[in-house]
N, C-alpha and C positions, 0 to 999 in steps of 0.2 A: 806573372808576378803581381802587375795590380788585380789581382781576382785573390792571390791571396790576400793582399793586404787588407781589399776591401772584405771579406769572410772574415778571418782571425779578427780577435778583438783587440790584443796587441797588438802593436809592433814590433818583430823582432831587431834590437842593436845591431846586428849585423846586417841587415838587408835596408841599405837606402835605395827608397825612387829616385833619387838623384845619380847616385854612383850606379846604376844598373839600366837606366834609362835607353834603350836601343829605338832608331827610329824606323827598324827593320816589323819591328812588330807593328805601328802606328800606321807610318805608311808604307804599302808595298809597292818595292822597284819590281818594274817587269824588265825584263833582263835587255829589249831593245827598243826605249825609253825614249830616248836622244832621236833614234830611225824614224819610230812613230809619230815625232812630232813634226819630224823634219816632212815627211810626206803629209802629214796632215795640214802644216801650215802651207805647204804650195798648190796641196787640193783646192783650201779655201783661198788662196789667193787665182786659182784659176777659174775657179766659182764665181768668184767677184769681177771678172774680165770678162766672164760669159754672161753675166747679167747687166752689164754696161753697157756690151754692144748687142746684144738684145733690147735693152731699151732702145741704143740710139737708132736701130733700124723701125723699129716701128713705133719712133717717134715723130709727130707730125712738124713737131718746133726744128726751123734750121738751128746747128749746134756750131759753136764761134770753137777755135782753138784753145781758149780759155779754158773751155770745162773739157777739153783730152787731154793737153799738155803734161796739168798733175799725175795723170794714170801711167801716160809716158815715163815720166820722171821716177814712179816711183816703181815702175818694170826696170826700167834700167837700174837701178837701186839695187834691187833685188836679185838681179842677173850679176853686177857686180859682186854682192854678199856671196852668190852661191859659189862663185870662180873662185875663191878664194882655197888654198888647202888650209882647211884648218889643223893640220900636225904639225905645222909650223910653228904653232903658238902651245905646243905641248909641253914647253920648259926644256928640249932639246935641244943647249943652244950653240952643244959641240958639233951638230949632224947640218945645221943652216947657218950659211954665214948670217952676221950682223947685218947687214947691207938686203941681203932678202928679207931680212924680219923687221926692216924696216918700212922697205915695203908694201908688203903684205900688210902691217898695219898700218899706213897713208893711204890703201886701196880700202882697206875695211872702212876707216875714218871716212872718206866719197861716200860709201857704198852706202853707210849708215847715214850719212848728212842726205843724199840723195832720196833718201824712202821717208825721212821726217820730212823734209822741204815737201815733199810729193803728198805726205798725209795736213801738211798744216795747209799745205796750196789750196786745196781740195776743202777743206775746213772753211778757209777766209773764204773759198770762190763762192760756196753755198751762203753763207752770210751776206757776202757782200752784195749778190744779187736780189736778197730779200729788202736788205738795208735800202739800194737804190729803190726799189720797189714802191717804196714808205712815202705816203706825202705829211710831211707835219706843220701843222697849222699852231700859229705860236701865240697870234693874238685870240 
C-alpha cells in the first residue's frame, strides 16, 4: 500500500494510510514471541550469575555480604515472578476466585519490588563504594 502511494502521483479518495494502516506489515510477530523472550531473558540472567561467581572466585579482594546480598534478592525476585501462573490474570475472572487473583497479584507486587530493590541495591552498592573511596580536600 505505501509502495503504491509513494509511485502514483495522486492520491486515491478512497485509500487513507491512516484507515488501512496494519502493524502486521511494519513489524513481524513471529508466532512464539512471548516464549522467546521469556527464555532469552533467564539465559541472560543466568549469564549474569555465571559471570559474578567467576569473578568472585578468581578474585583476589575478600568480598563482604554487601556486594551478594543484591544478587540474592534479586534471584529471589525472579524465582517469585516465574511461580507465578500467569492465566490468572487473563480476564477470567469466572474460572479464579477473587481471593486468588488477589493473591497472585500481592506475590507479583514482592516479586517485582524484590528484583528493583536487588537492581537499585547493586546500583547504590557500586557507587557507594567509589563515593567512600573519594578523598576531598575543600580548602
Amino acid at each position: 500500500m505505501i509502495h503504491r502511494l509513494l509511485v502514483s502521483s495522486s492520491t486515491p479518495s478512497n485509500l487513507s494510510p491512516v484507515s488501512e494502516f496494519d502493524n502486521g506489515r511494519i513489524c513481524y510477530r513471529l508466532p512464539q514471541t512471548k516464549l522467546i523472550a521469556v527464555y532469552l531473558s533467564g539465559g541472560l540472567f543466568a549469564i549474569g550469575w555465571w559471570a559474578f561467581i567467576d569473578a568472585l572466585v578468581y578474585n583476589r579482594v575478600n568480598v563482604t555480604i554487601e556486594e551478594v546480598i543484591t544478587g540474592i534478592i534479586t534471584t529471589l525476585g525472579m524465582i517469585i515472578v516465574a511461580l507465578i501462573d500467569k492465566s490468572i490474570f487473563s480476564g477470567e475472572f469466572y474460572i479464579f476466585p477473587r481471593r486468588m487473583l488477589w493473591r497472585a497479584r500481592l506475590y507479583l507486587f514482592f516479586g517485582f519490588t524484590l528484583l528493583v530493590g536487588g537492581l537499585i541495591g547493586s546500583v547504590v552498592n557500586i557507587f557507594y563504594n567509589d563515593y567512600n573511596n573519594l578523598s576531598f580536600n575543600l580548602l
